[in-house]
C-alpha positions as CSV (number, residue, x, y, z in Angstrom):
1,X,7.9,15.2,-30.4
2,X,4.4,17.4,-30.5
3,X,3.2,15.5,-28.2
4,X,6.0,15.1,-25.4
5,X,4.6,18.9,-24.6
6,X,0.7,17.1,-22.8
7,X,3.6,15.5,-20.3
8,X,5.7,18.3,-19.6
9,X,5.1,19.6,-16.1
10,X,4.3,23.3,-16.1
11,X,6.8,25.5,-14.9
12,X,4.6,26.7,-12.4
13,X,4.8,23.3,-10.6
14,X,8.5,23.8,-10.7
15,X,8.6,26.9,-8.9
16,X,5.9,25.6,-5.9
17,X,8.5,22.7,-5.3
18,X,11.3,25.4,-4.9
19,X,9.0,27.7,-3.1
20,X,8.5,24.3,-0.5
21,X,11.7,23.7,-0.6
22,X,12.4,27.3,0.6
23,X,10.1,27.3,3.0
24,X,11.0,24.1,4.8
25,X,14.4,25.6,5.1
26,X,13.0,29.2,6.5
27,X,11.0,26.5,9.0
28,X,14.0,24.1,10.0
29,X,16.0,27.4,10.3
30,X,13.3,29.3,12.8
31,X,12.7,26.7,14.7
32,X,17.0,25.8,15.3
33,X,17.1,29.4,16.3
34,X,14.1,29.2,18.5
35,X,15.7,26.6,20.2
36,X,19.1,27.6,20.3
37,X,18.4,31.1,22.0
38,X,16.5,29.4,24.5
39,X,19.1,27.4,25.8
40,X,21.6,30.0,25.1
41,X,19.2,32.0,27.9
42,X,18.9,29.4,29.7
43,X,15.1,29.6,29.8
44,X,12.4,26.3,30.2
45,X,9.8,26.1,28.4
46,X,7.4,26.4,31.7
47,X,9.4,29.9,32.2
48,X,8.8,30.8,28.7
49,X,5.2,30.0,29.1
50,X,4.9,31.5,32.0
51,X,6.5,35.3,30.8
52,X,5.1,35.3,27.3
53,X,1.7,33.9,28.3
54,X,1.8,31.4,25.4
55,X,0.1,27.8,26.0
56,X,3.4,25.1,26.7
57,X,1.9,22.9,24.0
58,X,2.5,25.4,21.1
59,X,6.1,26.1,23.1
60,X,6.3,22.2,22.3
61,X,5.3,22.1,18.8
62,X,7.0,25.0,17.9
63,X,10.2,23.8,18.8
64,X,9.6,20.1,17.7
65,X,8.5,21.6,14.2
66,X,4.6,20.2,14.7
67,X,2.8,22.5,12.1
68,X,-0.4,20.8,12.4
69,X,-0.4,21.8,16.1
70,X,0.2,25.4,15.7
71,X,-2.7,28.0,16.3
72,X,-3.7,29.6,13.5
73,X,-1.9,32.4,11.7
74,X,-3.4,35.5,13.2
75,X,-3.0,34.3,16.7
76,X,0.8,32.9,15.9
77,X,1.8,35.8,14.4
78,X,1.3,38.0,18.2
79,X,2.9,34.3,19.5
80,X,6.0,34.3,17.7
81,X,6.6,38.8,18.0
82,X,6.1,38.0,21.6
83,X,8.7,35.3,21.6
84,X,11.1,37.1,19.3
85,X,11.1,39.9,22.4
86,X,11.5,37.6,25.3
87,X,14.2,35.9,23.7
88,X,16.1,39.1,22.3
89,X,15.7,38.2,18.4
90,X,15.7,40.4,15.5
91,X,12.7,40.9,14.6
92,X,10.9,38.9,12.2
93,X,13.0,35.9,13.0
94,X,10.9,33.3,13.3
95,X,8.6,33.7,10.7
96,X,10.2,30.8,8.6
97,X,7.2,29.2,11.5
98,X,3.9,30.9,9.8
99,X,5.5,29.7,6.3
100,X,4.6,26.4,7.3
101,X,2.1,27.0,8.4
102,X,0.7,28.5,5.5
103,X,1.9,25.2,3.6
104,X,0.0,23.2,6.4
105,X,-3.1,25.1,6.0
106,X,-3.2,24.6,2.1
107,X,-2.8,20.9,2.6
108,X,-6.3,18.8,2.8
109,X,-8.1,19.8,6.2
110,X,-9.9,16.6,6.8
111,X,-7.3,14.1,8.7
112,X,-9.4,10.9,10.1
113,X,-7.2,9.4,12.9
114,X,-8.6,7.1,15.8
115,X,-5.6,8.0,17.8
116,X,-6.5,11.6,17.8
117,X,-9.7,12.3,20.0
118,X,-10.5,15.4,17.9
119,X,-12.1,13.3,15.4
120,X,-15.0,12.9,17.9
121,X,-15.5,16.9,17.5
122,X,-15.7,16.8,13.7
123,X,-19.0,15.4,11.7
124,X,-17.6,12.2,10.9
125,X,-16.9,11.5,14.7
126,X,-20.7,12.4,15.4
127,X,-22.1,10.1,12.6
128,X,-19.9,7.7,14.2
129,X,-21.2,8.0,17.9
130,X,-25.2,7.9,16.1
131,X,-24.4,5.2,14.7
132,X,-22.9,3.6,17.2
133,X,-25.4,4.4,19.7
134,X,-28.1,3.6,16.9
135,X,-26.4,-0.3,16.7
136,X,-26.5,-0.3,20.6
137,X,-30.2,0.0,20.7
138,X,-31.0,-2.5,18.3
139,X,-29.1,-5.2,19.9
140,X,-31.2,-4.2,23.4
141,X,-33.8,-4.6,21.5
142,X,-33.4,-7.8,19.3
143,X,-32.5,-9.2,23.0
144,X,-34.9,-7.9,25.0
145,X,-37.4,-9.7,22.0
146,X,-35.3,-13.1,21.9
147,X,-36.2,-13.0,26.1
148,X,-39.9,-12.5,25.8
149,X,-39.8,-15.1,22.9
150,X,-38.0,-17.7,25.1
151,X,-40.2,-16.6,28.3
152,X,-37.2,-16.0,29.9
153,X,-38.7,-12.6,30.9
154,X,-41.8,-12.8,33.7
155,X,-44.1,-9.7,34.4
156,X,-45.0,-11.2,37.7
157,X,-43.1,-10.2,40.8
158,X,-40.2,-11.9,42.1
159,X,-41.0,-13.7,45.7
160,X,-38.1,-14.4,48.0
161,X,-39.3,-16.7,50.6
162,X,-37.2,-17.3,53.8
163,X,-36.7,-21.2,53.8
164,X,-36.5,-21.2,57.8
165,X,-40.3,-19.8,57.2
166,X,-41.0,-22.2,54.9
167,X,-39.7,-25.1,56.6
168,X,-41.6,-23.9,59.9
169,X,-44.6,-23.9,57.4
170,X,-44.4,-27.4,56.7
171,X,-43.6,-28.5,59.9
């Protein structure tokens, strides 16, 4: 029985997956009502973007629930008071949206995904590029070698003669 305690969770651990829990429902719930005044206003998103001055991709991803493709906090929390004025909300309404993305920020920052061209802006998408670029030199090379060793490759000028001249020539 003494030793059952080593594989008892904390209750600490308990607590962060109620706290989750809780915050995935403040986000689900922000972004329902997001949507719902919306189309209760009858407003697009282009409108939207156009009166609050807010980018239509973070319109998008804040009503499709994309925490990853939020801006970051400071700059979302001026987004969403903004958005809780053009769309007549009480006031802190929506932030059920930063405790996401305080959740998303804690998560591990380093995401490698081909599919995603921001890979190519971190460190890992330079090394790639040097290397690749660092492979594609060394085959020119080893080929340009392979065609001097074959004496495929001639440092003497290449001489196009007209046959009609030639033939006049031997006639």
């Amino acid at each position: 029985m003494a030793i059952n305690f080593l594989f008892k969770k904390p209750s600490s651990d308990f607590s962060d997956v109620i706290d989750n829990q809780n915050s995935d429902y403040e986000f689900s719930k922000s972004i329902d009502l997001f949507k719902s005044q919306r189309n209760k206003l009858g407003i697009s998103l282009e409108e939207l973007s156009n009166k609050t001055k807010i980018s239509r991709n973070v319109l998008i991803a804040i009503e499709n629930g994309w925490g990853q493709y939020l801006p970051e906090k400071t700059y979302l929390i001026s987004m969403l008071k903004r958005l809780e004025i053009e769309l007549n909300l009480e006031k802190a309404s929506l932030n059920g949206i930063l405790e996401q993305k305080n959740i998303i920020s804690n998560l591990s920052k380093f995401n490698f995904n081909f599919i995603n061209i921001d890979f190519l802006s971190s460190w890992i998408g330079s090394l790639l590029y040097l290397i690749f670029m660092l492979l594609s030199i060394l085959a020119l090379n080893s080929q340009q070698k392979y065609l001097l060793k074959i004496n495929t490759v001639s440092t003497e000028p290449i001489l196009l003669i007209d046959t009609e001249y030639r033939q006049k020539e031997l006639n």
